[in-house]
N, C-alpha and C positions, 0 to 999 in steps of 0.2 A: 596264437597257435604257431604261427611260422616261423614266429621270435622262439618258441619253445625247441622247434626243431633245429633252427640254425644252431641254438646252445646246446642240444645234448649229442650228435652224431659227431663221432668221431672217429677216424679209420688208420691204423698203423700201416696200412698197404701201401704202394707208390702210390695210388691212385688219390693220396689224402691231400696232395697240393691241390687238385682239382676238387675234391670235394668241399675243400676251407676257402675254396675262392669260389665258388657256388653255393654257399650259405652265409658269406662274409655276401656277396652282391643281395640275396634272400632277404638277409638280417636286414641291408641298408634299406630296400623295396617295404619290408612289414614296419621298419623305426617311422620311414614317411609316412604311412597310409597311418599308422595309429596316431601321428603328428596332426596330421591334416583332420581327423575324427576324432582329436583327442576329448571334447565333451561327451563323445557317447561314450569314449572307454571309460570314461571316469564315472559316467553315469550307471554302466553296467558294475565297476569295479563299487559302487557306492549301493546298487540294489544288493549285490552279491553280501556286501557286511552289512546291513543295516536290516534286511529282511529276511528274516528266520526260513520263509521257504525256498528261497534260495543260497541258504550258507554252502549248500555243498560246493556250490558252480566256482567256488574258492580254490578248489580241487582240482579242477578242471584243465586249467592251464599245465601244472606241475603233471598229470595225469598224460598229457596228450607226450608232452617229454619223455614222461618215463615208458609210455609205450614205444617212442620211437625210438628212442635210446636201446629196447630190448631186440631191437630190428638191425642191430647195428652191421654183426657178422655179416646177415643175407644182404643189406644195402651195400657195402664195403665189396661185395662182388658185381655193383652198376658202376655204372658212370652214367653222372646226372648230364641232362642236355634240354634245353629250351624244348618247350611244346607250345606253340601259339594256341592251339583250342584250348589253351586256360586261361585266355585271355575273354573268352565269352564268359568264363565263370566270375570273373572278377568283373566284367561290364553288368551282369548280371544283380550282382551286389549293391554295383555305385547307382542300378536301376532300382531295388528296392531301397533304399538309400534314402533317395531320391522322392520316393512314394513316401516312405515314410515322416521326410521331411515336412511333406505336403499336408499330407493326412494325420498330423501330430500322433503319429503310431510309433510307439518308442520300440516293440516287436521287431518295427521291417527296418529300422533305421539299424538296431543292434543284429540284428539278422544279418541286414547288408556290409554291416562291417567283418563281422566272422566272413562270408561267403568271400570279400575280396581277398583277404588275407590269407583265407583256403584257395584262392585263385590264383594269389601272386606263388604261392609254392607248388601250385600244382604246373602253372606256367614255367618256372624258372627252374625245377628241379625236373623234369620232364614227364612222358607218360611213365619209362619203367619206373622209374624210382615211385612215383605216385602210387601205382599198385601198390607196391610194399609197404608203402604207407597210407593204404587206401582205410584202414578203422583208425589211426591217428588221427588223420585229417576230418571223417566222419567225427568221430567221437566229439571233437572242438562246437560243433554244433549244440551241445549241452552246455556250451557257457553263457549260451542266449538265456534270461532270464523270461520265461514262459509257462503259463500254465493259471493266471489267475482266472483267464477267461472260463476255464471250466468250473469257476465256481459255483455258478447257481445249478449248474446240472448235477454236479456231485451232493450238492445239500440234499436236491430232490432224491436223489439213489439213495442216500444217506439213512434220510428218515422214510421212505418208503419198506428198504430192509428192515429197519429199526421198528418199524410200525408191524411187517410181517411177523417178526421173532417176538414182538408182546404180544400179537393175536392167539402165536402158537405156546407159549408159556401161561397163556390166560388172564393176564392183566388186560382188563381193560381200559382204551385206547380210544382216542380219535384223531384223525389226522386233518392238516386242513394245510396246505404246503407245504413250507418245512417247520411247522407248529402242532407239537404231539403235546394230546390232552389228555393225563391220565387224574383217575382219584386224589392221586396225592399233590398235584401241581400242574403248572403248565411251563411245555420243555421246546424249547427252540434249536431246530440243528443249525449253529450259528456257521457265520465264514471263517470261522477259524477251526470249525469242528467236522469241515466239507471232506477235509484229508487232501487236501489239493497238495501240502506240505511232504507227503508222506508218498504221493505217488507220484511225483516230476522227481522227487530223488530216488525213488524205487528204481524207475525208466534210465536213470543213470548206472545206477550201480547195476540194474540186469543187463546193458549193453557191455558193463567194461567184465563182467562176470563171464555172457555169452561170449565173446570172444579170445579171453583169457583163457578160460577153463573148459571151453566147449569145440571140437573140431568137427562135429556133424552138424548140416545145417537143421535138420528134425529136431535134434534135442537142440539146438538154440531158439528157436522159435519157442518151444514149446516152455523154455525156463522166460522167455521173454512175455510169455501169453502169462503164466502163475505170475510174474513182477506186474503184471496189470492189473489183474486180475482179485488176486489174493489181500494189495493192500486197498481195495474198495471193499472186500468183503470184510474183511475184518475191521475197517473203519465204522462199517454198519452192525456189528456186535458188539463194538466198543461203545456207539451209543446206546445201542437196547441194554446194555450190561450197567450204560449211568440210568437209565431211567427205572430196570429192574432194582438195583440196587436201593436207589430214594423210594424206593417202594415198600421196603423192608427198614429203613433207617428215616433219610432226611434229604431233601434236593439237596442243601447246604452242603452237607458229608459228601454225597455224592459226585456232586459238581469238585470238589474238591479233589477228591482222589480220584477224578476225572482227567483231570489238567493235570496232576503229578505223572499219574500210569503210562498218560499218552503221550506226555512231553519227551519221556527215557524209557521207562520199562517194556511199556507196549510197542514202541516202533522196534527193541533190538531183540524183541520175542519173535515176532513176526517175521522179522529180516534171519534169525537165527533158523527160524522154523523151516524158510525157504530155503536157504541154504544147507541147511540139514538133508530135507529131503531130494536136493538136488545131488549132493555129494558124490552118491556112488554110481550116478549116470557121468561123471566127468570124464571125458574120454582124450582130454590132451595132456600129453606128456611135458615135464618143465624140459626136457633135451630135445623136443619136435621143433623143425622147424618151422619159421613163420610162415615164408612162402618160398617158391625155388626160384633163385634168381634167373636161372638158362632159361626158365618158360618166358620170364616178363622180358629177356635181352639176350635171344638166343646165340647174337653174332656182335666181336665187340663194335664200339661205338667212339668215333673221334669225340674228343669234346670241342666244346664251344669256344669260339678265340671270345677272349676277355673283352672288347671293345662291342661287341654282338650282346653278351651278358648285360654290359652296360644300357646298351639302345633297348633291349627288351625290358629290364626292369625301370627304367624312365618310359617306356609304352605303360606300361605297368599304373606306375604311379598316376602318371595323367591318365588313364580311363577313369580311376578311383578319384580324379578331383573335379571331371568333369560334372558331375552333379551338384558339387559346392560351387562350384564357380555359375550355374545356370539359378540353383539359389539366391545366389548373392545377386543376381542381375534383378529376379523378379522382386526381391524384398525391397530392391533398390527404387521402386516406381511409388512405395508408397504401404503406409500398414490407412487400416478404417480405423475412424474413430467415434467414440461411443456418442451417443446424447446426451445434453446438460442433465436434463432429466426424462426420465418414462413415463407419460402424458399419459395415466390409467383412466380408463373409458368410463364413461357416465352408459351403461344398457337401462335400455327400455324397458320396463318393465321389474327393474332388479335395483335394492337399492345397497349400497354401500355401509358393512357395519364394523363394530370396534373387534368384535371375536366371531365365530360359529361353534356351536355347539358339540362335545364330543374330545375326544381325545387330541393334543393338539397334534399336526401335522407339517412339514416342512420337506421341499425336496434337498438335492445336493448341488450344486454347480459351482465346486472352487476356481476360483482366478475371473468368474464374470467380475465384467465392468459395473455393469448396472443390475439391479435385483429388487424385485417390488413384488410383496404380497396386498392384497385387497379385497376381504371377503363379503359376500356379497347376501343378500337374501332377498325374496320374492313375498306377493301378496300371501300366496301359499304357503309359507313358513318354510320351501326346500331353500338348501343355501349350499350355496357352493367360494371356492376357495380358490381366485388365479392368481399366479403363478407368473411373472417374466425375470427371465436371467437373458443379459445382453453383455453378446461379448463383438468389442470392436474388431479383434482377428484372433485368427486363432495360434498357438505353438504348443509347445510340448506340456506348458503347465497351464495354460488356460486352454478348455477345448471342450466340446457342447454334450459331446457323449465319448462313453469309455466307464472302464473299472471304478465306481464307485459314483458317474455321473447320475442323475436322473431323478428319478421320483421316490428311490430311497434311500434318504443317507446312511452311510457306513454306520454301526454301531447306537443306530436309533430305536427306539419302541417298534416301528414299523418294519412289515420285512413283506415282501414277493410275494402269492402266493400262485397267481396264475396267472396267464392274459385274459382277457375278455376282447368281445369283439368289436375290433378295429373301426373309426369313423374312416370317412373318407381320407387320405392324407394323410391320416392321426396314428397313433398308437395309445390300446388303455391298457391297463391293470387291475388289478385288486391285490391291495394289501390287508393284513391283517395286524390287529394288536394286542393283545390279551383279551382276548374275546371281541375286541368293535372288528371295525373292516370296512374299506372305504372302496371307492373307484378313484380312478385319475386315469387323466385323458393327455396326451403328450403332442406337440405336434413340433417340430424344428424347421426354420426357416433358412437355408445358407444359400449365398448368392440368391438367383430368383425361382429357387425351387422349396416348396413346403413337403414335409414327409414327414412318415413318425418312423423311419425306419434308420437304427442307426447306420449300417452298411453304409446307405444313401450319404448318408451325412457324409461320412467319411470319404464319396467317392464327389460329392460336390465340392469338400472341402479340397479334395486333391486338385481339381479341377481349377478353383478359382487361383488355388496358391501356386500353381502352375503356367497357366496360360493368363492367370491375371481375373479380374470381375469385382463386384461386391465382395470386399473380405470379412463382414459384418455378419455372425450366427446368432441367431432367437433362440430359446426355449419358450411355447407358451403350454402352460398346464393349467388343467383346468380338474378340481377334485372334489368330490363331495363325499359325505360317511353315509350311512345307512341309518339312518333313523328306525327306530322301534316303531313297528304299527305304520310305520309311513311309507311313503314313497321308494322304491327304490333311488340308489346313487347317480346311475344310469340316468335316470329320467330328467332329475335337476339336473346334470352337465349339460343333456342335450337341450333342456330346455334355454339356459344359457348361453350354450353354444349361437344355436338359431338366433336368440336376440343380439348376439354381439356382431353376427355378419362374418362374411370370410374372413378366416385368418388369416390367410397372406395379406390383402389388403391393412388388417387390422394392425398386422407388424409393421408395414411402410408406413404405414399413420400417426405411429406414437414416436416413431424413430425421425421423423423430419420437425 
């Protein structure tokens, strides 16, 4: 972002020696910090081309340029000067940075890199100049690649409308998460079908819209509320529209011009549609100015001696590396390391078999060290199905929960349907799969705390990888399906449960 503005501002006034020597010290201050963080730049620069929901954020950089770039006249009437309160915005960064190093959260970590580099210019070029370039500087914030977290909530919105619009068309329908049961098939709103793709680029293009094309704040809000808005509703019509459709024809057909419609046609209907309707409320002129420079710099201003420029942007730098260098010291005492093997329990009353009956089942946890299924049955015929994934520490690519971690893997038979209620410690669920449906029960060990709650995770994980501790994280799951005529799932986990003894204990047991 900062590298985008040092390269597009350019000013014919006298005052352009001073400006080209305050974005030439800018430019050096952004080349270090993206030096120093050069993994996460690559790592954001490799989300942004490799995953479809965030191709736009490609844009983004060149975007924050050309905004500034259109700023140029009114900037060309400052004179840029050191502002130290940007120096908290850039501490603030190397702090989520920092967190996110800990807590293998790639959000806070690529967060924290945008936030220094919206620091180091909002520091080096001062406060006025910063106003004028106060939605540039914002804007750069949409190159953080974000938003898969809303996935299961948007499924649920998803098929919940979709399940409303066939109740009111008259198909009938049953829903059961995000698994819609009509006459002719059974329809899953998958994660690729959530819209999460179609509303983080919506949230972009309505901001550089709202501000471009919008000088009231009422009507920007209000075109910013439809870019929310609009592409969740219409993602919920585009699925009632595949499942009416196979209703009349074939899933097959359906499913098919499903993925075409939505891949191209249907996002620039939508996007035309909104913009359509916006048009004629657009109240800024292309000859209006951006902002008036006498307000943000009413009285002129000395600049900065060159030596001063220097010592602040090397302040600069070093806040942005004090988080690597406090890194580097704690990795330096030592990673954990896993068990030769996972010493799976002989329970009382439970014996050990080759399969359990039902659909098969499997959770996710890539990058564990260790991983051992062992399913189990009782004099009763309920049978249950545990589960350990052992990870000797945690980083970016191996880590115990997140986006895709848990009790159901990406792209499996299995999918969410709701939680059920919690054991002590634990987290469960209920999944579904073409008509079965099971429970699973979750509980995560890191450091010497047990929880089934990922936050926790996250916030022991930051914990340990910080001040130091046990770097060793469990997964134990424990699942069983629902039998016909029998027992509830529930009943065998906890029956299980009780004979295996506490968890925590049971983790430190198989791991020594």
């Amino acid at each position: 972002m900062s590298a985008s503005i040092a390269g597009t501002i350019a000013t014919p006034s006298p005052a352009s020696t001073i400006w080209q020597r305050q974005l030439t010290i800018l430019g050096v201050a952004a080349a270090a910090i993206l030096a120093l963080f050069w993994r996460d730049a690559a790592d954001m620069v490799g989300i942004w081309w490799n995953s479809s929901t965030y191709n736009h954020c490609i844009l983004i950089p060149p975007l924050v340029g050309w905004l500034a770039w259109q700023r140029r006249a009114e900037l060309a009437q400052l004179t840029p000067k050191v502002w130290l309160p940007g120096l908290l915005l850039v501490a603030a960064g190397a702090f989520g940075w920092l967190l996110g190093y800990a807590g293998g959260i790639s959000f806070a970590r690529h967060a924290g890199l945008v936030l220094m580099l919206q620091g180091a210019a909002i520091t080096l070029l001062g406060k006025a100049v910063s106003r004028g370039l106060a939605f540039p500087i914002f804007f750069a914030l949409f190159a953080i690649p974000f938003g898969d977290e809303f996935v299961p909530f948007m499924q649920t919105v998803t098929a919940e409308l979709a399940m409303g619009l066939l109740n009111m068309s008259g198909v009938p329908a049953h829903l059961e998460g995000v698994f819609i049961t009509t006459p002719i098939g059974y329809f899953e709103v998958a994660e690729a079908c959530a819209g999460v793709k179609f509303l983080v680029a919506m949230a972009a293009l309505g901001a550089l819209v709202a501000n471009v094309c919008f000088r009231s704040w009422k009507r920007r809000i209000l075109f910013l509320a439809a870019c929310a808005i609009v592409p969740v509703l219409a993602n919920g019509i585009r699925a009632f529209a595949t499942i009416y459709i196979a209703e009349g024809s074939s899933v097959e057909f359906a499913s098919g011009m499903d993925h075409v419609i939505y891949g191209g046609i249907f996002f620039a209907v939508v996007i035309a549609l909104i913009m359509g309707a916006a048009w004629r409320f657009f109240d800024r002129k292309v000859s209006d100015p951006w902002f008036d420079p006498r307000r943000l710099q009413p009285q002129p201003v000395a600049p900065d001696a060159e030596p001063r420029l220097w010592r602040n942007a090397g302040l600069v730098v070093t806040i942005a590396a004090a988080p690597m260098l406090w890194a580097g010291a704690i990795a330096a005492t030592g990673q954990g390391e896993a068990p030769a093997a996972l010493q799976m329990p002989a329970v009382q009353g439970w014996q050990q078999t080759e399969t359990v009956s039902g659909r098969p089942w499997a959770p996710h946890f890539a990058g564990a060290d260790r991983m051992e299924t062992v399913h189990y049955r009782d004099a009763q015929g309920r049978e249950v199905t545990l589960v350990i994934a052992w990870f000797a520490s945690q980083d970016e690519q191996r880590k115990l929960t997140g986006f895709g971690q848990g009790a159901v893997a990406p792209g499996s038979d299995w999918a969410w349907t709701a939680d059920a209620p919690a054991p002590p410690d634990g987290r469960a669920e209920r999944l579904a799969s073409h008509g079965e449906s099971r429970e699973v029960v979750s509980f995560y060990r890191v450091g010497d705390t047990l929880t089934g709650s990922a936050a926790r995770v996250k916030l022991e994980t930051m914990k340990v990888r910080l001040i130091g501790g046990p770097q060793r994280a469990v997964a134990v799951l424990v699942s069983a399906g629902a039998q016909p005529g029998g027992s509830s799932p529930r009943e065998a986990i906890d029956a299980f449960l009780t004979a295996l003894g506490p968890v925590d204990a049971f983790v430190d047991r198989i791991g020594n």
